[in-house]
C-alpha positions in Angstrom: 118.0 124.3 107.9 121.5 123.3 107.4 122.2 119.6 107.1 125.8 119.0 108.2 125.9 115.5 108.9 125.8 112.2 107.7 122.4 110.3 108.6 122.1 106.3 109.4 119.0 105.1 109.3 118.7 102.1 111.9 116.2 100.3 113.7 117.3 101.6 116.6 117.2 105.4 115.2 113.3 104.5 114.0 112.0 103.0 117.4 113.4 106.1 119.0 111.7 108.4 116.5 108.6 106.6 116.6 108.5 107.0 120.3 109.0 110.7 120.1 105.8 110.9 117.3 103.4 108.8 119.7 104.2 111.1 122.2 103.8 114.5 120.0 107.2 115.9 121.7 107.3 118.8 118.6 110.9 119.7 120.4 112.8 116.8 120.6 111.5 116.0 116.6 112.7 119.6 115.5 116.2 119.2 117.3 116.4 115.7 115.9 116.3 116.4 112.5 117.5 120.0 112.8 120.4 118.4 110.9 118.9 115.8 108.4 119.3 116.1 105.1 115.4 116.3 103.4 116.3 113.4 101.3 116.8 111.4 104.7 113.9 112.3 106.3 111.8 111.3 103.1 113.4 107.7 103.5 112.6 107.8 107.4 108.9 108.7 106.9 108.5 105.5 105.0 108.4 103.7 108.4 105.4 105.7 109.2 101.7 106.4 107.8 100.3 109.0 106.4 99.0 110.9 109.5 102.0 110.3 111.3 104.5 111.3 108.7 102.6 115.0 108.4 102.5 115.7 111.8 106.1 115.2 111.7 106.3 117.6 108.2 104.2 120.2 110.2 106.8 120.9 112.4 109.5 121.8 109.5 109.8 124.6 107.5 107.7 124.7 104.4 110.8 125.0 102.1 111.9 121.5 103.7 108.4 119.8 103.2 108.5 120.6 99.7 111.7 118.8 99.5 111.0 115.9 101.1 107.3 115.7 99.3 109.4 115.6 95.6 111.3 113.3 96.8 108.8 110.6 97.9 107.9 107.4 95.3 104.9 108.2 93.3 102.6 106.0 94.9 103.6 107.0 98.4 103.3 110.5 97.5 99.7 109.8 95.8 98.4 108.1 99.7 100.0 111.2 101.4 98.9 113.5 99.9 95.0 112.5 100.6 94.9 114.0 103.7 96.4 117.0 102.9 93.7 120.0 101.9 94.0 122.2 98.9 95.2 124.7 100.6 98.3 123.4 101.8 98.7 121.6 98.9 99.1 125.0 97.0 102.0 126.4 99.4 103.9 123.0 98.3 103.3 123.2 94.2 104.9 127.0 94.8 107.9 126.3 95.4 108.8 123.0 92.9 110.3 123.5 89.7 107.5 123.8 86.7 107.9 119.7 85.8 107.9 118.4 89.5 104.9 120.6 89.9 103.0 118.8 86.9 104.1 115.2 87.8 102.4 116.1 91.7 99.1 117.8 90.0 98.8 114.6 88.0 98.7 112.0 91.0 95.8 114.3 92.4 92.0 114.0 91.7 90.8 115.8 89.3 88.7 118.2 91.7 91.6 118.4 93.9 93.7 119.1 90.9 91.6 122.3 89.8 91.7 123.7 93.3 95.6 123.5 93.3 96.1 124.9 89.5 93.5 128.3 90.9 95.6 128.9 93.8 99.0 128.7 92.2 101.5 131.6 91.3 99.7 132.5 87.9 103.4 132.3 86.3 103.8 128.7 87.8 100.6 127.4 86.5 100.8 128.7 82.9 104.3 126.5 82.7 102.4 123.6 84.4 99.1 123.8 82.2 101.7 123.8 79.3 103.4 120.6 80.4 100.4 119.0 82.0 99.3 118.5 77.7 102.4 116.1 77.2 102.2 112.6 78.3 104.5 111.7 80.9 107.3 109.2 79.1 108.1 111.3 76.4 110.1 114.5 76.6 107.7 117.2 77.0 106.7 115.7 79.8 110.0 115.4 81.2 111.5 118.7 80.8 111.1 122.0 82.9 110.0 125.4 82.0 112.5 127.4 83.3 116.1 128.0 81.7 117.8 131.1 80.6 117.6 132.1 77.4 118.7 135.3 75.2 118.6 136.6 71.5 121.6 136.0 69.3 121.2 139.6 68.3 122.3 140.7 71.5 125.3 142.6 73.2 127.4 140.3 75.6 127.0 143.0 78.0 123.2 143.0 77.5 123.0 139.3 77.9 125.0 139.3 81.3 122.0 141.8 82.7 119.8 139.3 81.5 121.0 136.4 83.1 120.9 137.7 86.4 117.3 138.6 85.7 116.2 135.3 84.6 118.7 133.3 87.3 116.4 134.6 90.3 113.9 132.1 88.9 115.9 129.3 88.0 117.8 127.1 90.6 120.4 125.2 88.7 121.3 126.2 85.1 124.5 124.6 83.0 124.0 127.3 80.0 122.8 130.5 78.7 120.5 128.9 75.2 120.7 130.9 72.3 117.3 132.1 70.5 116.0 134.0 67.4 113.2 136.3 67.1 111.0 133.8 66.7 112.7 131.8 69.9 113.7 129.3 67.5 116.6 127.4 69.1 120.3 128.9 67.2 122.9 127.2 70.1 123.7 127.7 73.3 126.6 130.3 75.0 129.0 128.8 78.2 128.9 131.4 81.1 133.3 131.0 80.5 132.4 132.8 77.0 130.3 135.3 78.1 132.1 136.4 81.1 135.8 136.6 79.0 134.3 138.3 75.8 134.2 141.9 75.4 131.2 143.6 76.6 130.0 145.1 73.0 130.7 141.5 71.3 127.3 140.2 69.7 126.2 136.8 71.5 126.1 135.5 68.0 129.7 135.7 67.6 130.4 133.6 70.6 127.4 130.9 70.3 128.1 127.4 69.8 125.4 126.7 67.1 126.3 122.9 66.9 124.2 121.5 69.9 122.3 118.6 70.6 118.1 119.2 71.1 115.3 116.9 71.3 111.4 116.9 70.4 108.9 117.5 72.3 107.6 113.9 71.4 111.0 111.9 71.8 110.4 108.5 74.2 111.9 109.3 77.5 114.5 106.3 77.3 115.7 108.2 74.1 116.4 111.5 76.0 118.2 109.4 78.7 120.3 107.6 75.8 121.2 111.1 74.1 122.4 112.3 77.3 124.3 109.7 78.2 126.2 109.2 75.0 127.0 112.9 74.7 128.1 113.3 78.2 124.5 116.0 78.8 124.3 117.9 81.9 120.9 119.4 80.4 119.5 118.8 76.8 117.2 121.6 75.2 114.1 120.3 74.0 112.0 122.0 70.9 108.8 121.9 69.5 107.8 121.0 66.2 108.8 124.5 64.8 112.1 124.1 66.2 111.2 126.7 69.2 112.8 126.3 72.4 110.3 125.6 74.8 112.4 123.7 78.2 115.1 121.6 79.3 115.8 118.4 80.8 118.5 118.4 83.4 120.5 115.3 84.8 118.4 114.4 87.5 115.0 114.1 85.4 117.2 111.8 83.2 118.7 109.7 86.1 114.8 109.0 87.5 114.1 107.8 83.9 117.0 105.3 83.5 116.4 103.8 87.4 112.7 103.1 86.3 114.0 101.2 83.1 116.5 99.4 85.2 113.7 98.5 87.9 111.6 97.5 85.3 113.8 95.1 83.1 115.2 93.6 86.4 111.4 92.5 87.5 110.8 91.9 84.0 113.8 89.6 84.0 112.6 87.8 87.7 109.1 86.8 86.4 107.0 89.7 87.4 105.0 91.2 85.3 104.1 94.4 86.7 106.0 97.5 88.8 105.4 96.4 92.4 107.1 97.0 95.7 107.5 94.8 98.7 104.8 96.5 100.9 102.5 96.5 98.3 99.2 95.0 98.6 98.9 91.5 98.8 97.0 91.1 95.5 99.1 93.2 93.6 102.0 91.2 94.5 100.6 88.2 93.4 98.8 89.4 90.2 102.6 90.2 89.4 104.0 87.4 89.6 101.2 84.5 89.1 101.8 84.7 85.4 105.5 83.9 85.0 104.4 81.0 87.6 101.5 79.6 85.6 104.1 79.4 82.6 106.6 77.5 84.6 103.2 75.1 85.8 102.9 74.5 82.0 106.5 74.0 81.4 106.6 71.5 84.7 103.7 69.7 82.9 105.0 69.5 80.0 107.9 68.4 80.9 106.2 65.3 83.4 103.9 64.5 79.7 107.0 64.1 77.6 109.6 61.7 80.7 106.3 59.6 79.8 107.1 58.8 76.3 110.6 57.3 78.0 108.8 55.3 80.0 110.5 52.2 79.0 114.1 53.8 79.1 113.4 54.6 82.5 112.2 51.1 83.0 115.4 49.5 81.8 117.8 52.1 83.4 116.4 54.0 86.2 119.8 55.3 87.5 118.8 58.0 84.3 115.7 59.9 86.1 118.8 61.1 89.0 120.3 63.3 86.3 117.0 65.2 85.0 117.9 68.0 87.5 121.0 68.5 86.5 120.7 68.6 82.9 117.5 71.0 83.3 119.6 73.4 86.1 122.3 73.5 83.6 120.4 74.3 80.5 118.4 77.0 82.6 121.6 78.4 83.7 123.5 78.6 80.6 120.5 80.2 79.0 119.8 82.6 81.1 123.8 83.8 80.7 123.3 84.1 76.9 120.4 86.0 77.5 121.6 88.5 79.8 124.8 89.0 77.9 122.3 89.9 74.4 119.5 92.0 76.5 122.6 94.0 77.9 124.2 94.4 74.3 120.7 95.1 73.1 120.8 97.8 75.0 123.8 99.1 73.7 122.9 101.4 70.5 126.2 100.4 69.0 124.5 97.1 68.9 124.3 95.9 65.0 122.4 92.9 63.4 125.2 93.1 60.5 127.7 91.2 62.5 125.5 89.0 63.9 127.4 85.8 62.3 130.5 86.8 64.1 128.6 86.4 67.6 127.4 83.5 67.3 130.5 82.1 66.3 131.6 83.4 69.5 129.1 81.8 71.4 129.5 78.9 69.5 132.7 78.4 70.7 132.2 79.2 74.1 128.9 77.1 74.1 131.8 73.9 72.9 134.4 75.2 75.6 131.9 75.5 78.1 130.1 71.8 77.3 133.1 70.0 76.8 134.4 71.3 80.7 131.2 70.3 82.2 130.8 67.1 80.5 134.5 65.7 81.3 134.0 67.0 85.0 130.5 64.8 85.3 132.0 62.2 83.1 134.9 61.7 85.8 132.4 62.3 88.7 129.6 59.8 87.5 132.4 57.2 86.7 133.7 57.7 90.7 130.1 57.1 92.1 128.4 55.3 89.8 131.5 53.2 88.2 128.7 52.7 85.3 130.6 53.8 82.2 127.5 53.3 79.5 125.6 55.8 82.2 128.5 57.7 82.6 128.2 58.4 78.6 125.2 58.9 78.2 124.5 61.5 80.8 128.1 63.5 79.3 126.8 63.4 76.0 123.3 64.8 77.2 125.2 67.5 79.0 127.2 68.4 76.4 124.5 68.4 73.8 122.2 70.3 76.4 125.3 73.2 77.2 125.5 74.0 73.2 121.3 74.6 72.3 121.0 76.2 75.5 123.5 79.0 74.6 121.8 79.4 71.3 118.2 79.7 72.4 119.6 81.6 75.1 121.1 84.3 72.6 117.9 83.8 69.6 115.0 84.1 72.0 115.8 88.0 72.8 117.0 88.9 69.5 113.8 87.6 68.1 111.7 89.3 70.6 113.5 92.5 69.9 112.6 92.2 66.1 109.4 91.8 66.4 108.8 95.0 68.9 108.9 93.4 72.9 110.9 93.9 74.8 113.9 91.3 75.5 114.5 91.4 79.0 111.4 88.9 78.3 113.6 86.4 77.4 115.5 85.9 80.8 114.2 84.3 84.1 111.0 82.1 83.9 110.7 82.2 80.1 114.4 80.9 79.3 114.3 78.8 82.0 111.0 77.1 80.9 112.7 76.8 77.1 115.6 75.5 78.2 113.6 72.6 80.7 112.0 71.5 77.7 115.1 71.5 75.8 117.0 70.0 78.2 114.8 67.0 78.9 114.0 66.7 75.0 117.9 66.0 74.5 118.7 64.1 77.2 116.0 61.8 76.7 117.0 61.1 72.9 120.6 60.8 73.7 119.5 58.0 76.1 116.9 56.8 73.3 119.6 56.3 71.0 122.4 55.0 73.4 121.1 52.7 75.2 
């Protein structure tokens, strides 16, 4: 199949397509996607179960159903793939790289697992048995098996034969790695090199020895953060002998750093665990009850301590009208210190020694930003309320609120990040809740002492 054309997946597309499935017209569904891309036909079977979506990959070639199987979400892939025998199952794992064949094998059952890993190509399953002993966030469970490699002891021309041996079995490759007799890692040769140098040359002669590698046991978000900063297409990864034993290529790296993106975004919204919209009800609200009970506590906490003012309120009730806005501010100006020090955080340039010179930053910002705010409500309470002891009082708060905000705001993750959690904590329900209790705290005593 040759995809040549763009695909738009619309409503109208789906009811159409559903139609042809509930009426098993095999034709009409092969000339239909005939020209999809696998990728979009993986995003179309999400509109459809799990007996209707393998009728429909039935009717494709196999080479396209193992496509569009790798490129399903883990959890979708793990339903589909209950209905589908060992047998078939088999055909699939055949034809995926050596690390998307071990991340399928491990969302099987164990039985059904052991039927697949007997069936397979015997070459396959050796590569997959090796990566199926690495857990899955680090980077032997990342990489693949396959790569071209040759010894540094080797004639360019030698080399060239080689790789066109070893390219049959690899489907994307950046560059030719360099090994010793031991296949101990010595650098890496561009395909540039070894097609311009002379035939007799020794690859030795022409290796880049200075390369970047990383261990078998190196944390996934580390490999992603090598890569990145070095501008990696693939990164060899070693054991801990210093033998070359895969690679990790682009796409395995851009898979990682969407799944810590995902993460710290939920993270940063209250919930607590990985979920998608359509997943089960309880799941959804195991998720997120958490973050809510915390902003229950907060909302109690916050009603407890308005009573130790009771007799402020008493004398100027116009006061309890502002509590919103002082709390909304404080929550918002939090949450903007936060996000700017989880996203530096994640910086490795990031440095505690120049930590005084930030906060003088957002010190000052914190004053620009409080003495703005607290003019512009000054001037707008003065208008409506044309009470100017209220009008103080609440400017004061405001101001007073802007400036601690910012600074719990920009503590709270740095302190969660010394201490080993991770500060995309900090944001959403957790500032927000801080900055409530904050907010009310200062406002009250500012009226306390005022009045």
């Amino acid at each position: 199949m040759q995809p040549t054309v763009q695909f738009e997946l619309t409503r109208e597309f789906v009811e159409y397509f559903r139609q042809l499935v509930e009426a098993r017209n095999s034709a009409a569904i092969r000339e239909v996607l005939n020209e999809v891309k696998p990728a979009d036909i993986s995003a179309l079977l999400y509109e459809f179960d799990s007996e209707e979506s393998k009728y429909v990959l039935d009717l494709l070639p196999i080479e396209v159903q193992a496509e569009i199987i790798n490129d399903l979400d883990e959890e979708t892939r793990k339903r589909f793939l209950k209905i589908y025998p060992a047998g078939e199952i088999v055909k699939i794992v055949n034809l995926l790289n050596s690390d998307d064949a071990a991340d399928l094998l491990n969302e099987l059952p164990v039985k059904t697992r052991e039927e697949v890993l007997g069936g397979m190509d015997a070459q396959l399953r050796a590569q997959v048995i090796d990566l199926l002993r690495f857990e899955e966030n680090v980077a032997g469970g990342l990489m693949a098996k396959e790569l071209i490699k040759v010894r540094h002891n080797w004639s360019v021309a030698q080399c060239l034969e080689e790789v066109r041996k070893q390219a049959e079995e690899v489907d994307k490759f950046y560059a030719v790695y360099v090994v010793d007799e031991q296949d101990k890692l010595v650098g890496r040769v561009s395909l540039k090199d070894l097609v311009l140098s002379h035939p007799s040359k020794l690859v030795s002669e022409i290796c880049e020895t200075d390369i970047v590698s990383v261990d078998t046991f190196l944390p996934d978000r580390d490999v992603a953060e090598i890569m990145r900063k070095y501008d990696l297409e693939s990164v060899p990864v070693v054991n801990v002998n210093g033998q070359l034993v895969g690679r990790i290529t682009i796409d395995d790296v851009v898979d990682v750093i969407t799944e810590q993106a995902e993460e710290e975004r939920q993270l940063m919204s209250g919930i607590s665990e990985d979920v998608e919209e359509d997943d089960s009800v309880w799941r959804n609200t195991r998720a997120r009850l958490p973050w809510l009970l915390i902003g229950i506590a907060g909302g109690l906490l916050n009603a407890k301590f308005m009573g130790f003012f009771e007799s402020e309120l008493a004398r100027v009730t116009a006061i309890a009208f502002f509590t919103p806005l002082i709390q909304a501010t404080g929550g918002n100006v939090g949450i903007q210190s936060s996000a700017l020090i989880v996203q530096s955080l994640a910086h490795p340039g990031f440095v505690y020694e120049g930590l005084l010179g930030r906060l003088t930053k957002v010190f000052l910002i914190a004053l620009l930003n409080g003495l703005f705010l607290s003019l512009l409500v000054y001037g707008a309470n003065i208008l409506l309320f044309k009470e100017m002891r209220l009008s103080l009082i609440v400017s004061v708060a405001l101001f007073s609120v802007v400036v601690f905000a910012s600074f719990v705001g920009t503590f709270t993750p740095l302190v969660l990040n010394k201490l080993g959690y991770n500060p995309a904590l900090a944001s959403g329900p957790f500032i927000t809740t801080i900055n409530d209790l904050l907010g009310l705290t200062v406002y009250f005593l500012t009226v306390h002492f005022l009045l």
